[in-house]
C-alpha positions as CSV (number, residue, x, y, z in Angstrom):
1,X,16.5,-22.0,6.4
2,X,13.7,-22.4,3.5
3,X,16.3,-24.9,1.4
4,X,16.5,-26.7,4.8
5,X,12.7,-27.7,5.2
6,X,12.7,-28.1,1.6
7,X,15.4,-31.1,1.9
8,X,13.7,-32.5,5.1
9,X,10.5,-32.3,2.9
10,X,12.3,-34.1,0.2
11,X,14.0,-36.7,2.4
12,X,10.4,-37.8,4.4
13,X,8.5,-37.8,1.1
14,X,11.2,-40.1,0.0
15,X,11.1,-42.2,3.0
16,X,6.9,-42.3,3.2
17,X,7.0,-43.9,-0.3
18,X,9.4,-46.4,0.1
19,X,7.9,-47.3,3.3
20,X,4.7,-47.4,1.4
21,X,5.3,-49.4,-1.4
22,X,3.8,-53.0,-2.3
23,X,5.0,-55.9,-1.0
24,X,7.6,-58.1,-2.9
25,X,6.1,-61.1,-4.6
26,X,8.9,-64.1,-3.8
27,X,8.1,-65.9,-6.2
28,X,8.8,-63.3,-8.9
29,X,11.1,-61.0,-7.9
30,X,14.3,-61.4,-9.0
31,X,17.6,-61.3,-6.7
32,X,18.1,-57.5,-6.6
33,X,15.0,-56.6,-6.1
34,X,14.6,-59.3,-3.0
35,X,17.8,-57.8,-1.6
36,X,16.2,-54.4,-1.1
37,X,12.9,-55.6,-0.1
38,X,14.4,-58.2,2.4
39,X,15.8,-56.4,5.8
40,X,19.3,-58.7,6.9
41,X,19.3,-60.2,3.5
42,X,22.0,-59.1,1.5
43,X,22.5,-59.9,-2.7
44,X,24.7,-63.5,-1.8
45,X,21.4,-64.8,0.6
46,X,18.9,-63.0,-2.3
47,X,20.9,-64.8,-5.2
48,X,20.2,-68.4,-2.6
49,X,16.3,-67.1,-2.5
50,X,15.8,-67.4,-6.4
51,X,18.4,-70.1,-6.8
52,X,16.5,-72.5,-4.3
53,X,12.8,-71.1,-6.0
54,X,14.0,-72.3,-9.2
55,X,15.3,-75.8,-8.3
56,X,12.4,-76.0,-5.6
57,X,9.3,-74.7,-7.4
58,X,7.4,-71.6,-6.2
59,X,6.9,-70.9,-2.8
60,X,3.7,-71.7,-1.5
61,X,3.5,-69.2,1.3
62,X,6.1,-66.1,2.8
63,X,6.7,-68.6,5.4
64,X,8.7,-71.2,3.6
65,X,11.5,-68.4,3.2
66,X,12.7,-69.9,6.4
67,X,13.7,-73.1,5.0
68,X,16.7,-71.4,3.4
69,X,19.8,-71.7,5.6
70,X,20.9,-68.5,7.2
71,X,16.6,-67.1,7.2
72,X,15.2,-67.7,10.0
73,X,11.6,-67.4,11.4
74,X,12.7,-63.9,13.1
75,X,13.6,-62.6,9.5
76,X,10.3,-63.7,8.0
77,X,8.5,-62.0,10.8
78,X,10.5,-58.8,10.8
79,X,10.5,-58.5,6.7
80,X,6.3,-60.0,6.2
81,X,4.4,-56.8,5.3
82,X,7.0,-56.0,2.5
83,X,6.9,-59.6,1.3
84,X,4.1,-61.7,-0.2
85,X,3.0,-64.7,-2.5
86,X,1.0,-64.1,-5.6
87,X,-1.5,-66.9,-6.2
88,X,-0.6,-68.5,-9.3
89,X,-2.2,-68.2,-12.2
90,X,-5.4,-69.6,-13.4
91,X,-4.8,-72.6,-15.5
92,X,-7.0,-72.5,-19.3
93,X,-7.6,-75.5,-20.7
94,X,-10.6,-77.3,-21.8
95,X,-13.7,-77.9,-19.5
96,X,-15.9,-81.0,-20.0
């Protein structure tokens, strides 16, 4: 009976921390890790994800995921807390 609460222990530890874990950056991750983050999105749709970022530029907002065929605006909504958008980088160049 103890090993038993010790492996339900175990398994909602397990489950708390993934539920708990940071949000995916889209613009960064590549396609294995969006496949995991994304729920209904499977490595084929996460492969379209980076293939589209990469000849469209970064994506500006979580939202734009829906302009890839086969995401829709349901998608975005069910998978938004485990997704995000970094802000890009600050650019240093010279100041006059």
């Amino acid at each position: 009976m103890q090993k038993i609460h010790a492996l339900i222990f175990t398994v909602l530890v397990a489950l708390s921390a993934s539920v708990s874990a940071a949000p995916v950056d889209i613009n960064t991750a590549n396609a294995a890790m969006l496949a995991t983050a994304i729920d209904g999105v499977g490595e084929k749709k996460a492969a379209t994800i980076v293939q589209y970022r990469e000849t469209h530029g970064a994506f500006a907002s979580v939202d734009e995921l829906a302009k890839i065929k086969g995401i829709g605006a349901a998608t975005v909504e069910r998978n938004r807390p485990r997704l995000m958008v970094a802000p890009p980088p600050l650019q240093s160049g010279k100041q006059e």
